[in-house]
Backbone as a printed PyTorch tensor [residue, N CA C, xyz], in Angstrom:
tensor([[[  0.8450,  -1.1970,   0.0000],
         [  0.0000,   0.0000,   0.0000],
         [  0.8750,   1.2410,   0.0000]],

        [[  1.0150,   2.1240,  -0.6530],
         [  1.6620,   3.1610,  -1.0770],
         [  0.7650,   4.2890,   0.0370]],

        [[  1.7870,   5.0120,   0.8100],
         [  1.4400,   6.3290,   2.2910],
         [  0.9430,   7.6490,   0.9240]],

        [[  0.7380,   8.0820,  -0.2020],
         [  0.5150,   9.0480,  -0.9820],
         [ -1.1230,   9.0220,  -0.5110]],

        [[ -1.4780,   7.4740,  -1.3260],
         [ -2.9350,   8.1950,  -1.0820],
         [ -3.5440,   8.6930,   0.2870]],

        [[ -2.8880,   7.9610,   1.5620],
         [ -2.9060,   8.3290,   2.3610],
         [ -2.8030,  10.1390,   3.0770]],

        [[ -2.1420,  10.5220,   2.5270],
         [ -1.5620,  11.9360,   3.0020],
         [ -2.4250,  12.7870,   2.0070]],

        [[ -2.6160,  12.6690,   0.7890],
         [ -3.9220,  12.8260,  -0.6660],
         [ -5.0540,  12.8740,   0.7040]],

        [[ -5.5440,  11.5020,   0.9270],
         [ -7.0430,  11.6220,   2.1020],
         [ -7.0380,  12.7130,   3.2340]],

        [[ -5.8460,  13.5030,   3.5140],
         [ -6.2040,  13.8170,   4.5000],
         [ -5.9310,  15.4510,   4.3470]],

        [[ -5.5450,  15.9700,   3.1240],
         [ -5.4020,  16.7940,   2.4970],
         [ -6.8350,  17.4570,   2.1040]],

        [[ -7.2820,  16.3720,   1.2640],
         [ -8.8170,  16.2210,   0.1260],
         [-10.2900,  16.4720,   1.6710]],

        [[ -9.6420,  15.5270,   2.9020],
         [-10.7840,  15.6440,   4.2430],
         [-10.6410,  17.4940,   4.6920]],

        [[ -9.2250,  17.5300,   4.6240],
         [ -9.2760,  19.0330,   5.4440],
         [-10.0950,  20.1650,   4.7930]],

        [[-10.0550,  20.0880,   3.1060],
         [-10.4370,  21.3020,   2.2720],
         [-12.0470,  20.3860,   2.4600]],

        [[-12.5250,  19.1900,   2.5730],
         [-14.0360,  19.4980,   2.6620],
         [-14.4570,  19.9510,   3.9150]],

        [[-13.6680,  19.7420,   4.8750],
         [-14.2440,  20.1450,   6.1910],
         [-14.6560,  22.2960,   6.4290]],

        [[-13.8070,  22.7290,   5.4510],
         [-14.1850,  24.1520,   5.1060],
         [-15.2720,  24.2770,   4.1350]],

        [[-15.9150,  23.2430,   4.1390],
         [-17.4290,  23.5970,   3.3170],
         [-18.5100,  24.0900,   4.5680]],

        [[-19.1960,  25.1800,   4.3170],
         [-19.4990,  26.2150,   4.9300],
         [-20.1720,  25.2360,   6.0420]],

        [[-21.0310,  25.7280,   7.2940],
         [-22.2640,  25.0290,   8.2760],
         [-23.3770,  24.7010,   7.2700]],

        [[-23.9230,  25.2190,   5.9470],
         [-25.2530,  25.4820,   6.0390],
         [-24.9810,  23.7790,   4.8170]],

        [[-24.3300,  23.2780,   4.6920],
         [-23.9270,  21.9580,   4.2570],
         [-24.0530,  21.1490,   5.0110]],

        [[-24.4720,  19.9250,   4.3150],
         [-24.6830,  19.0560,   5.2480],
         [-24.5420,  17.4100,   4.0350]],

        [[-24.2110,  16.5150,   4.6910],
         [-24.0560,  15.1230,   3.5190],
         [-25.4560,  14.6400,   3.3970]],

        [[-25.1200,  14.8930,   1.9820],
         [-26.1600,  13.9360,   1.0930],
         [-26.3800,  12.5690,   1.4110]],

        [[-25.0930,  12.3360,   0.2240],
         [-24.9650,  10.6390,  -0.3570],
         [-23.9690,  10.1360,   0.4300]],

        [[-23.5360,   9.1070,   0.2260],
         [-22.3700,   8.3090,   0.3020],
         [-22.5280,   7.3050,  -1.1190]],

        [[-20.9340,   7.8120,  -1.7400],
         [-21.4730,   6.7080,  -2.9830],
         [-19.9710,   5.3270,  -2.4800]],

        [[-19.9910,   4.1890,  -3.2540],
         [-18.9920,   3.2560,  -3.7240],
         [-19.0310,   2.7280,  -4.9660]],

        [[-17.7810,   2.6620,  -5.6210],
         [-17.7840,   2.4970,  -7.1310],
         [-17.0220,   1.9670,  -7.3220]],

        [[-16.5120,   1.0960,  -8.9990],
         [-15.4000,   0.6990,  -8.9310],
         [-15.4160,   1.2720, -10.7710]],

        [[-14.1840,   1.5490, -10.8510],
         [-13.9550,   1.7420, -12.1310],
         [-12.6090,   1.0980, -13.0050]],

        [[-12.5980,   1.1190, -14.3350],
         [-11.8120,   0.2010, -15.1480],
         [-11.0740,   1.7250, -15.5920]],

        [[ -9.9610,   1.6500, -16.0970],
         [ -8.8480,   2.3930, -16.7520],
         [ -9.1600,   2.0810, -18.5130]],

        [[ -8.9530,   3.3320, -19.0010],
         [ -8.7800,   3.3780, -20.2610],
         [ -8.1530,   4.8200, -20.7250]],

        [[ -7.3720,   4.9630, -21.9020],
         [ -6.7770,   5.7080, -22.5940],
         [ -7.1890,   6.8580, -23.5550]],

        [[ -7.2310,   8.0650, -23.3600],
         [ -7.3740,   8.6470, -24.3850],
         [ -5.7970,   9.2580, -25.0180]],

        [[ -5.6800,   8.5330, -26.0310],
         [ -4.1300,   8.8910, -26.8340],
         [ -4.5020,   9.5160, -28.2180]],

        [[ -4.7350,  10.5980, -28.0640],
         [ -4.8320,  11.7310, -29.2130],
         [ -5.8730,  11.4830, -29.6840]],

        [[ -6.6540,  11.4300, -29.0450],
         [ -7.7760,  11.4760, -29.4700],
         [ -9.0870,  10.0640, -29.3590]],

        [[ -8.3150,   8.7190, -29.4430],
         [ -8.7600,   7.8210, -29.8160],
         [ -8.7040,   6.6700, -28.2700]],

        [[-10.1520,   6.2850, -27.9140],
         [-10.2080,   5.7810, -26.7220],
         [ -9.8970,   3.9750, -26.7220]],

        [[ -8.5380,   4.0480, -26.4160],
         [ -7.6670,   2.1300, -26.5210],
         [ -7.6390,   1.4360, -24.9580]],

        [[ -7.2750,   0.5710, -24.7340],
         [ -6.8100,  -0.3080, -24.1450],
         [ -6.0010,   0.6220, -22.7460]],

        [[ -6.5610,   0.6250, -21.7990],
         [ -5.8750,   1.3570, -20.7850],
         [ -4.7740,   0.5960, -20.4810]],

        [[ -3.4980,   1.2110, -20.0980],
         [ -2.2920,   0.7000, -19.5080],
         [ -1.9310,  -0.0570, -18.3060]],

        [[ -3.0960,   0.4070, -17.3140],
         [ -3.2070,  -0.1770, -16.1400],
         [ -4.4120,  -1.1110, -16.0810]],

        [[ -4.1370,  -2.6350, -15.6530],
         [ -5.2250,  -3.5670, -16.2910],
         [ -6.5610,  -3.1800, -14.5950]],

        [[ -5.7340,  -3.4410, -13.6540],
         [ -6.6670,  -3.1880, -12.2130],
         [ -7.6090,  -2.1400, -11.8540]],

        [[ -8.5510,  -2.4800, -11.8620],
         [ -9.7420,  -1.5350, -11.8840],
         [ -9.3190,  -0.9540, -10.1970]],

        [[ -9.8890,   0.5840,  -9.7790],
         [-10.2020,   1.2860,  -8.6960],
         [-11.0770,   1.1430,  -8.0850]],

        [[-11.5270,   1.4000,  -7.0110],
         [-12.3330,   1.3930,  -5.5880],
         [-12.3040,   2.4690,  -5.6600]],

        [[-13.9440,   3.2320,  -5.6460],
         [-13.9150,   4.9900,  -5.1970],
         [-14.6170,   4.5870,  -4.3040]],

        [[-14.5330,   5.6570,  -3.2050],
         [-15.5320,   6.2400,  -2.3540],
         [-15.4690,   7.6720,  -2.0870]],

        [[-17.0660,   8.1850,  -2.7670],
         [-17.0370,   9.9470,  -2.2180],
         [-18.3870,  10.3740,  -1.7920]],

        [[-18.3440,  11.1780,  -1.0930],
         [-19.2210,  12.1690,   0.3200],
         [-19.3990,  12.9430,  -1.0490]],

        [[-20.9690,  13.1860,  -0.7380],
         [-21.6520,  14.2000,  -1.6380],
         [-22.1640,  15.3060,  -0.3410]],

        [[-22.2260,  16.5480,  -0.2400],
         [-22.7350,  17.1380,   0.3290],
         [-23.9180,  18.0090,   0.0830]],

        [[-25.2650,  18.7860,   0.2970],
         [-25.6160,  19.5740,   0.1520],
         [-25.2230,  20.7110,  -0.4040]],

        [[-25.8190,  21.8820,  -1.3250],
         [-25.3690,  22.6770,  -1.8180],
         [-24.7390,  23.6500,  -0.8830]],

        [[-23.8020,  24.6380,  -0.5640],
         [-24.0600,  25.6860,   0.5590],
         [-24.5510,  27.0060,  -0.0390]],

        [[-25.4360,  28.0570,   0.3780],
         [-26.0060,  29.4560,   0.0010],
         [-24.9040,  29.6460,  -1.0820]],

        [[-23.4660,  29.4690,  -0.7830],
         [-22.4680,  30.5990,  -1.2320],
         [-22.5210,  29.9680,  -3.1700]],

        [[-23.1910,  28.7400,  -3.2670],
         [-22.6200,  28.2410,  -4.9040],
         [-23.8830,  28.6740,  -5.6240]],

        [[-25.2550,  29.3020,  -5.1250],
         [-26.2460,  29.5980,  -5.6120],
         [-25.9010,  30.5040,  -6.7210]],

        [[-25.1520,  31.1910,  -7.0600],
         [-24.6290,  31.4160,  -8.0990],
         [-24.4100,  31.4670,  -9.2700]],

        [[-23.5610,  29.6840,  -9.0080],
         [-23.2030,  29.4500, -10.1940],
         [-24.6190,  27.6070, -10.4860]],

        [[-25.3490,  27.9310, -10.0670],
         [-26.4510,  26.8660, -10.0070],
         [-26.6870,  25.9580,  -9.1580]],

        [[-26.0500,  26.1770,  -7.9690],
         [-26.2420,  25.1650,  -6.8120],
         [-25.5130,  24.1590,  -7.0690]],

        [[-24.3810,  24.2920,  -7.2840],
         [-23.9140,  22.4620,  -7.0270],
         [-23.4580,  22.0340,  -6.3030]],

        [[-23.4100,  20.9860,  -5.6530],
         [-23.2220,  20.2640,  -4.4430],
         [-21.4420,  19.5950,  -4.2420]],

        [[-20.8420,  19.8820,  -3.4420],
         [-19.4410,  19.3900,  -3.0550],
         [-19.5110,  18.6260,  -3.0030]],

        [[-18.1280,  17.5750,  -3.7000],
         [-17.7330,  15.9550,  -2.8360],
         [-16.4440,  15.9690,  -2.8650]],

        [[-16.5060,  15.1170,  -1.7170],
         [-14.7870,  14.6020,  -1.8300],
         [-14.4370,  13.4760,  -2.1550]],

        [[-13.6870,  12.7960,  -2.7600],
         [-13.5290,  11.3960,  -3.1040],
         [-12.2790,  10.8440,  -3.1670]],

        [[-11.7190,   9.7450,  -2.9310],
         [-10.9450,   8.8390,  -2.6900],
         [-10.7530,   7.9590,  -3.7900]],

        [[ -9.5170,   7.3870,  -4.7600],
         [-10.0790,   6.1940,  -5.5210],
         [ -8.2960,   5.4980,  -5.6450]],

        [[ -8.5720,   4.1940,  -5.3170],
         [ -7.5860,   3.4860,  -4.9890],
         [ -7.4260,   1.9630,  -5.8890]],

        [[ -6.0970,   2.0000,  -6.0650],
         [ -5.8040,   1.7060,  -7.5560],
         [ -5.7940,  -0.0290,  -6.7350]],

        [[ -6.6150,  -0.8600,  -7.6950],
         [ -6.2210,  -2.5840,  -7.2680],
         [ -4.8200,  -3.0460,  -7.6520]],

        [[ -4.3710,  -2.3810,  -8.2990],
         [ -2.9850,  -3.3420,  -8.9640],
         [ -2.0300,  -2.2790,  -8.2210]],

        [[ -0.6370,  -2.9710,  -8.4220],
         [  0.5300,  -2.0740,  -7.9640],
         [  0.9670,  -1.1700,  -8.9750]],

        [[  0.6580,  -0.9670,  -9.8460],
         [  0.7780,  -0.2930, -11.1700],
         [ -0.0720,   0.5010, -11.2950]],

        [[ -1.0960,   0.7690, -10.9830],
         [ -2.2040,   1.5000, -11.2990],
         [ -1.9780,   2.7510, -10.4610]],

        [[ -3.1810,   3.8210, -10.3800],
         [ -2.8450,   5.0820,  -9.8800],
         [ -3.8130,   5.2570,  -9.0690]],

        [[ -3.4820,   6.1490,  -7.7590],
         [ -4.2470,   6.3630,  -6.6460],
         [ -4.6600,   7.9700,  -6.9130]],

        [[ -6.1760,   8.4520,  -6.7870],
         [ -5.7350,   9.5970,  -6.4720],
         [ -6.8090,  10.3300,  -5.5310]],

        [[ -6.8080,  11.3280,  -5.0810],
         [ -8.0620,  11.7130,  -3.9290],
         [ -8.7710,  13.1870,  -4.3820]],

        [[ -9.3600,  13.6790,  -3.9150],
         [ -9.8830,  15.3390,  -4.8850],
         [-10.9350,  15.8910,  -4.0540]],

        [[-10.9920,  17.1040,  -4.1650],
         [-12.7630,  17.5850,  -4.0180],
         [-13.4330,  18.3790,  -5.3220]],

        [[-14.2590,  18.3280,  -5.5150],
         [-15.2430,  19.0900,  -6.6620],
         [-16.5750,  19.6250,  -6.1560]],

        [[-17.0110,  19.1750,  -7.5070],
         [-18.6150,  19.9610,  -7.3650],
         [-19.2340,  19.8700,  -8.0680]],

        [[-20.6840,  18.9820,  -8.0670],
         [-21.6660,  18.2820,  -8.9220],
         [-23.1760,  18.7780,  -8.9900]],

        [[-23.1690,  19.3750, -10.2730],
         [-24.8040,  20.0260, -10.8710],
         [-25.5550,  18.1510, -11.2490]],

        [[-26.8200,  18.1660, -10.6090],
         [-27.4700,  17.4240, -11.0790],
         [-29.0990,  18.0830, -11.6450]],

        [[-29.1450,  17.6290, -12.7710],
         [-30.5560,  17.1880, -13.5990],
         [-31.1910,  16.6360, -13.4940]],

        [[-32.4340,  16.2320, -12.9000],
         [-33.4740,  15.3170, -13.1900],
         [-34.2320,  15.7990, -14.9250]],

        [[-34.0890,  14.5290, -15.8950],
         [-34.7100,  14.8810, -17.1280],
         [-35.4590,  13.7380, -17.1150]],

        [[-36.2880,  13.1080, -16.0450],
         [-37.6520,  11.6250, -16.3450],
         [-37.3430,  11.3520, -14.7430]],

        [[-38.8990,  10.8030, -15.0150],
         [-39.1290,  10.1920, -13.3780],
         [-38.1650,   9.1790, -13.3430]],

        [[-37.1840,   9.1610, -12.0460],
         [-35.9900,   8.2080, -11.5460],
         [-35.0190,   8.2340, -12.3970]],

        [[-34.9130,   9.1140, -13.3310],
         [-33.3040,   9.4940, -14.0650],
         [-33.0090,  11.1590, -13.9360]],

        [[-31.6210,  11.1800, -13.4740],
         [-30.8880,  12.2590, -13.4380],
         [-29.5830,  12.1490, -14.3370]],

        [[-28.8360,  12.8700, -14.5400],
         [-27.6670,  13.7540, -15.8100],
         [-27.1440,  14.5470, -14.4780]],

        [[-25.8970,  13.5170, -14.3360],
         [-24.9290,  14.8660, -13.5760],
         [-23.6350,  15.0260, -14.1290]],

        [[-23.2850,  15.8950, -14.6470],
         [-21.5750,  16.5550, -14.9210],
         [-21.1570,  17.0100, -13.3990]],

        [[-19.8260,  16.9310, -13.3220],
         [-18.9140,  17.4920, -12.1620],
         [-17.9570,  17.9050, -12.8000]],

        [[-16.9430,  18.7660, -12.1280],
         [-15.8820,  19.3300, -11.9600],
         [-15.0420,  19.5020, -10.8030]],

        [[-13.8700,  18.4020, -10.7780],
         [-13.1010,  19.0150,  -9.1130],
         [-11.5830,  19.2280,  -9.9310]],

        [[-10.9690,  18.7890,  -9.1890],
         [ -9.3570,  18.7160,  -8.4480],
         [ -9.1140,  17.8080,  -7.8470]],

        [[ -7.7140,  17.0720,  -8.3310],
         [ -7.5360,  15.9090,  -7.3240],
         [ -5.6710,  15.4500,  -7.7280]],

        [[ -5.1810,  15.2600,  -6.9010],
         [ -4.2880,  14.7900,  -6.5540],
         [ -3.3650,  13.1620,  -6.6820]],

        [[ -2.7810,  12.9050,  -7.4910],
         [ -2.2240,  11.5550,  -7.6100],
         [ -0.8870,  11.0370,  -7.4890]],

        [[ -1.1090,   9.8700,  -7.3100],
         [  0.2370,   9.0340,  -6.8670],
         [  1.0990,   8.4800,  -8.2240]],

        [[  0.4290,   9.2880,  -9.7280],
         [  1.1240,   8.1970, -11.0900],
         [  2.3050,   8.9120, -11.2650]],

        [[  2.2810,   8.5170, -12.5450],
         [  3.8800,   8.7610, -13.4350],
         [  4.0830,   9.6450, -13.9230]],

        [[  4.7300,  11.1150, -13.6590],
         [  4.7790,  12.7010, -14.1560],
         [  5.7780,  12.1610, -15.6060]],

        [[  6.5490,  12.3060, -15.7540],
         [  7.7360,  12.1180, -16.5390],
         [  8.4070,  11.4820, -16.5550]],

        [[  8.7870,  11.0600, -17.7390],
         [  9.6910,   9.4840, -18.3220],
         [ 10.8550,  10.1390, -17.6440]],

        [[ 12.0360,   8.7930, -16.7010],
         [ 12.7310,   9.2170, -16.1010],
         [ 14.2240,   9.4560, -17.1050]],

        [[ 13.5960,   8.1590, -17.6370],
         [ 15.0200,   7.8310, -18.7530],
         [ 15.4060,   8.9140, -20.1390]],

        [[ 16.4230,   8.6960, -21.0690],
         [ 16.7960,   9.3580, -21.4740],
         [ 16.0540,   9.3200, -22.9590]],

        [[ 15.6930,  10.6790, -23.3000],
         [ 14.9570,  10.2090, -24.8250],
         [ 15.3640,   9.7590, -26.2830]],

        [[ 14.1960,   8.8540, -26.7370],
         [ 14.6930,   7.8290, -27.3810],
         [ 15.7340,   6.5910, -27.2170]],

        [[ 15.8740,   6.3920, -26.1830],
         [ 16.6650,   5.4510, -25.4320],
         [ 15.3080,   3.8130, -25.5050]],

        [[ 15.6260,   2.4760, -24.9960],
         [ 15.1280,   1.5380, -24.8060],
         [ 14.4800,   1.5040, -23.8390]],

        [[ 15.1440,   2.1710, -22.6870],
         [ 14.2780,   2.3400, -21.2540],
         [ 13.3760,   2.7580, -21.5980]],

        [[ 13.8870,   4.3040, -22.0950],
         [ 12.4220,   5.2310, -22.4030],
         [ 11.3740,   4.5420, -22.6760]],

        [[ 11.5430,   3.9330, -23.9600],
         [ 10.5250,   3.3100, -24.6190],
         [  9.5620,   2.4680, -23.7520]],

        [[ 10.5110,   1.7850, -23.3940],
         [  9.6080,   0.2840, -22.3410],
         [  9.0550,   1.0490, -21.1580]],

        [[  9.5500,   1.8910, -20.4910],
         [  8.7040,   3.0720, -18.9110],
         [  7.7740,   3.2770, -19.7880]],

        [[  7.7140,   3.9790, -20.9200],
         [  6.2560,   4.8470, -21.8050],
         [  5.1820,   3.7820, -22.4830]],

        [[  5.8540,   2.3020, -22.3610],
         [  4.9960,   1.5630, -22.9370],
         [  3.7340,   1.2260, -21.9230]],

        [[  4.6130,   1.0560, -20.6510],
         [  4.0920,   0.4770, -19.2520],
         [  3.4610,   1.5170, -18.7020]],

        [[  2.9680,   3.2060, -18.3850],
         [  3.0340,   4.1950, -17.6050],
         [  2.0150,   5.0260, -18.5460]],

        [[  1.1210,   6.0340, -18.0930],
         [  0.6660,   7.1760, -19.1340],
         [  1.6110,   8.2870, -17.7600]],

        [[  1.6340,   9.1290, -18.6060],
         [  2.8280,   9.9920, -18.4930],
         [  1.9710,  11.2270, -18.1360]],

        [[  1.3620,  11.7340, -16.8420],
         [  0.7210,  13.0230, -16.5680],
         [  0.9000,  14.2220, -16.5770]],

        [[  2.4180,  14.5540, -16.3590],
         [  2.9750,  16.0170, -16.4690],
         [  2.6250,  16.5840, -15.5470]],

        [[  1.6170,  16.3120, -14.4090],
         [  1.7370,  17.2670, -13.2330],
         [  1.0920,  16.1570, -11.8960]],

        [[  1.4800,  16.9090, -10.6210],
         [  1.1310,  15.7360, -10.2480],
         [ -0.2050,  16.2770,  -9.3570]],

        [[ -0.9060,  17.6600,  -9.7100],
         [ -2.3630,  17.4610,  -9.3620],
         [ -2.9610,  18.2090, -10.8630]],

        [[ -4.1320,  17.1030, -10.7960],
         [ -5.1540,  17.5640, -12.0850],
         [ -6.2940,  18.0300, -12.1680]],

        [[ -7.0340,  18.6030, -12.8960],
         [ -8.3850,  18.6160, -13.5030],
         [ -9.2980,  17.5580, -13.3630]],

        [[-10.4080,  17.3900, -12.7690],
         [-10.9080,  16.1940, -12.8620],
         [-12.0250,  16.7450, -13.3290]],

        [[-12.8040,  15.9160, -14.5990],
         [-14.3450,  16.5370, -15.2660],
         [-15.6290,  14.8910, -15.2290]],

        [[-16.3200,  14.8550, -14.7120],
         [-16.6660,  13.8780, -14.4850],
         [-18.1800,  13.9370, -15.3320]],

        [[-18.8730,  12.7550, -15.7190],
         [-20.3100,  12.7170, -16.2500],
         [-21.1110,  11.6510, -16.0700]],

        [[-22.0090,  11.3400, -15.2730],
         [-22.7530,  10.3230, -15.2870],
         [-24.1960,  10.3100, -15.6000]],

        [[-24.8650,   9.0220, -15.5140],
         [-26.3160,   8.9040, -15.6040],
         [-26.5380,   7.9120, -14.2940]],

        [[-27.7980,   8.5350, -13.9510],
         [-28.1270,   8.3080, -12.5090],
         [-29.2620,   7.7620, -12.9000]],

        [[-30.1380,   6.6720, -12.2280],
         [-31.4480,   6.2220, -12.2170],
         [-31.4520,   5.8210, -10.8290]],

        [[-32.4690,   5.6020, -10.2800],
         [-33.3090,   6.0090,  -8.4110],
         [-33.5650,   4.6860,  -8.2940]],

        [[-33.4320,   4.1170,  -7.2860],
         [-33.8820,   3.0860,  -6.9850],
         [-35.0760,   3.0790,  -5.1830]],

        [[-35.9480,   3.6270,  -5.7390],
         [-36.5350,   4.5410,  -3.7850],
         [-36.2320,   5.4160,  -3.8010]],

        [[-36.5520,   5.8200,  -2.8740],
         [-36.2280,   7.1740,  -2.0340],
         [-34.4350,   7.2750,  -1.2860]],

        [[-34.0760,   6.0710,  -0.6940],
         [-32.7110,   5.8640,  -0.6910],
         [-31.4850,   5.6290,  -1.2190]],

        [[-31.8950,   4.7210,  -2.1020],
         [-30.7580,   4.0000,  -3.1940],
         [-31.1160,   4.8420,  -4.8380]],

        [[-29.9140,   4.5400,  -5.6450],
         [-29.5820,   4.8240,  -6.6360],
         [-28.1140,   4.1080,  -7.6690]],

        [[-28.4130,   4.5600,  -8.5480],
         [-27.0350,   3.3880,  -8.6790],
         [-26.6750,   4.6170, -10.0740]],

        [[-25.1500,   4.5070, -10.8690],
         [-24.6690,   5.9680, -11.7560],
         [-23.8170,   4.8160, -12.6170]],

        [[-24.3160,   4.7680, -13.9670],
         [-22.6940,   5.0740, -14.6630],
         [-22.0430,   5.6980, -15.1190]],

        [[-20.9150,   5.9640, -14.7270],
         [-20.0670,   7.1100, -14.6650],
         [-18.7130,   6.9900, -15.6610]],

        [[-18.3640,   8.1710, -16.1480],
         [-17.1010,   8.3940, -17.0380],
         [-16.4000,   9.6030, -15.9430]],

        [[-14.9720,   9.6100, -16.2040],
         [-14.2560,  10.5570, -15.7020],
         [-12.6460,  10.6350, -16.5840]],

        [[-12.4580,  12.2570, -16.4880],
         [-11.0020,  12.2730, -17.0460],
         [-10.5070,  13.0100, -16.3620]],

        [[ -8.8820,  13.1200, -16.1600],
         [ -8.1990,  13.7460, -15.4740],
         [ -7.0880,  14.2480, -16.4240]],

        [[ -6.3760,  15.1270, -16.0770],
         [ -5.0480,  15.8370, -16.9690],
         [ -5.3410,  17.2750, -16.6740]],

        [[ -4.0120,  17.7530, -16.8690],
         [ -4.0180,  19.1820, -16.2070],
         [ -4.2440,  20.2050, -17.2790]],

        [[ -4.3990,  20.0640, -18.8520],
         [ -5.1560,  20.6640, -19.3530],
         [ -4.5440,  22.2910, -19.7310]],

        [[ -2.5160,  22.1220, -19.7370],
         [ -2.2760,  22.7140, -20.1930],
         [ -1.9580,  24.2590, -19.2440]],

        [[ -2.8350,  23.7290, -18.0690],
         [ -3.2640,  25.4290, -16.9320],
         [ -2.4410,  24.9230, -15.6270]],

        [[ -2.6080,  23.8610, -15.2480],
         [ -1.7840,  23.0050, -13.8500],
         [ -0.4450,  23.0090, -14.2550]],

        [[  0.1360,  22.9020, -15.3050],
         [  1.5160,  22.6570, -16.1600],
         [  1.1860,  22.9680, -17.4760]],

        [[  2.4920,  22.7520, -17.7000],
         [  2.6180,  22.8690, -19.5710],
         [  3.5320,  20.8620, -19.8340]],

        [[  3.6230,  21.0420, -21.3310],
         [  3.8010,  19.9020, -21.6560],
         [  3.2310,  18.2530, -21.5860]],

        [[  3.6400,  17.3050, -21.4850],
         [  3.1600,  16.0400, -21.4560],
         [  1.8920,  16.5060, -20.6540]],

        [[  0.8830,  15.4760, -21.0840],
         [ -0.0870,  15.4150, -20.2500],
         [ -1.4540,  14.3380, -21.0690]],

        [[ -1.2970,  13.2340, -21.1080],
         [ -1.6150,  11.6340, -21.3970],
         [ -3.0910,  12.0530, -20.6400]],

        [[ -2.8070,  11.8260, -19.5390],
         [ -4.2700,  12.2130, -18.7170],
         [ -4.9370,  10.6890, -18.4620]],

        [[ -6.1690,  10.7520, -17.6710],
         [ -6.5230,   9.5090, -17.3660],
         [ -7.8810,   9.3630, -17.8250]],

        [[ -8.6510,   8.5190, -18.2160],
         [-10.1010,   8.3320, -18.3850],
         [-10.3180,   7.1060, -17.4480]],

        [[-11.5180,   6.9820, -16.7560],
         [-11.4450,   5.8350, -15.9900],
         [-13.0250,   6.0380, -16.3950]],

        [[-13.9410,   4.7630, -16.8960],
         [-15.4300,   4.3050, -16.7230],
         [-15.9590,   2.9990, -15.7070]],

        [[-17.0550,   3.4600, -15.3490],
         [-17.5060,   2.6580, -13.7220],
         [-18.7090,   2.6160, -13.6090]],

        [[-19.2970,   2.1680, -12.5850],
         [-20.7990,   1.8370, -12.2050],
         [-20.5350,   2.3730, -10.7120]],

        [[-21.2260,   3.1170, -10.1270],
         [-21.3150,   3.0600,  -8.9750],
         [-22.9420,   3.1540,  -8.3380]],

        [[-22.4490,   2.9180,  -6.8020],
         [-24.4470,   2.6460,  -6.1330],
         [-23.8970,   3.9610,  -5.3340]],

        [[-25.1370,   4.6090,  -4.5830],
         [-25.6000,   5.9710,  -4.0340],
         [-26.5740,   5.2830,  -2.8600]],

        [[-25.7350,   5.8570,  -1.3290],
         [-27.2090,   5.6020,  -0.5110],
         [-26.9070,   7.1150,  -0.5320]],

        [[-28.6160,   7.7220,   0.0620],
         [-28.7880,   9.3650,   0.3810],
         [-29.3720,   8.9560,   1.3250]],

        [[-29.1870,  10.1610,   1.8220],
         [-29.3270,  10.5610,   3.1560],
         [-30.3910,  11.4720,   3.2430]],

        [[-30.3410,  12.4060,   2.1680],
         [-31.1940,  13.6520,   1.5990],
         [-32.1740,  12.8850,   0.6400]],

        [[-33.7230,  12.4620,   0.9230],
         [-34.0270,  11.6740,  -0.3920],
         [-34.6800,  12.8040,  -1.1900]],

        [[-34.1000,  14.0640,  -1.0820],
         [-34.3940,  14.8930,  -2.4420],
         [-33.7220,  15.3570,  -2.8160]],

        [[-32.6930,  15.4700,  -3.5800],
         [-31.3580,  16.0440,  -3.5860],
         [-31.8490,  17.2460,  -4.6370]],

        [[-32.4840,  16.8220,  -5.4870],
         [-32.8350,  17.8730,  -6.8460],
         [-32.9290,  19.0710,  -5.8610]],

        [[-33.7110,  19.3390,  -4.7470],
         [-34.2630,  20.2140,  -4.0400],
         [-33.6400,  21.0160,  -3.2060]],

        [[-32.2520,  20.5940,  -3.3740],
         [-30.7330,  21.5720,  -2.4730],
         [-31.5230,  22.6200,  -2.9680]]])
């Protein structure tokens, strides 16, 4: 077990704990997601075969995001199954849609923090090189952009279940240069706590 994501959790806990009083937790979700590649464009065979374990705290909207449309904070955790794979932790902030009875459309946007591979260590065009870049996506910074999108359907008033897409990479603004980035797709379940969330 690698101490990053560790010190990531407790980083990602402190900045949600400054989400205002008038917040309060929603959900609790658990998910697991598979790795895949976006390499210029074209979505292949992710590098890392071990799917992730998320878990993230959805909170209530607070007064202060009414704003920009109410969206609700989370923090999340997601921890890599293989020794190869990448850990990383974040907080954001999720607009949800209801568009049909028991389906919702949510996009997010956070920040999050990881344990992968910034830059090929070896020398370029070398054999090493090659074989580290075959094995590794190459991030260029070591906190990113995270843009997330799912579809939600209700199961009750309590449960719910999402499948979810997410990408990460710094997008040029976190750093300049390399930046491979991550796509990870998943299923995750939702208990609430709040059984109206539309209604933050």
């Amino acid at each position: 077990m690698k101490l990053k994501p560790l010190l990531v959790g407790l980083a990602v806990v402190a900045a949600f704990l400054a989400v205002p009083a008038d917040a309060e937790i929603d959900e609790i979700r658990v998910g697991g997601v598979g790795n895949i590649r976006n390499d210029h464009g074209d979505i292949v065979e992710g590098k890392h075969e071990g799917a992730n374990i998320e878990i993230e705290i959805v909170s209530s909207s607070p007064d202060l995001l009414n704003l920009i449309g109410s969206p609700r904070p989370y923090l999340m955790g997601s921890i890599a199954t293989d020794d190869g794979g990448v850990s990383f932790g974040g907080v954001g902030v999720l607009w949800r849609w209801e568009f049909a009875d028991g389906w919702a459309f949510e996009p997010g946007f956070g920040y999050i923090i990881h344990d992968g591979e910034i830059d090929n260590p070896f020398a370029a065009g070398s054999a090493a090189a090659a074989t580290f870049e075959a094995d590794h996506q190459l991030l260029g910074s070591r906190d990113l952009f995270r843009t997330s999108l799912a579809l939600e359907r209700e199961f009750g008033d309590h449960f719910a279940g999402q499948i979810y897409w997410q990408h990460m990479s710094h997008g040029q603004i976190l750093d300049t240069g390399r930046n491979q980035g991550l796509d990870y797709v998943g299923l995750r379940f939702i208990y609430r706590l709040n059984t109206d969330p539309a209604n933050d």
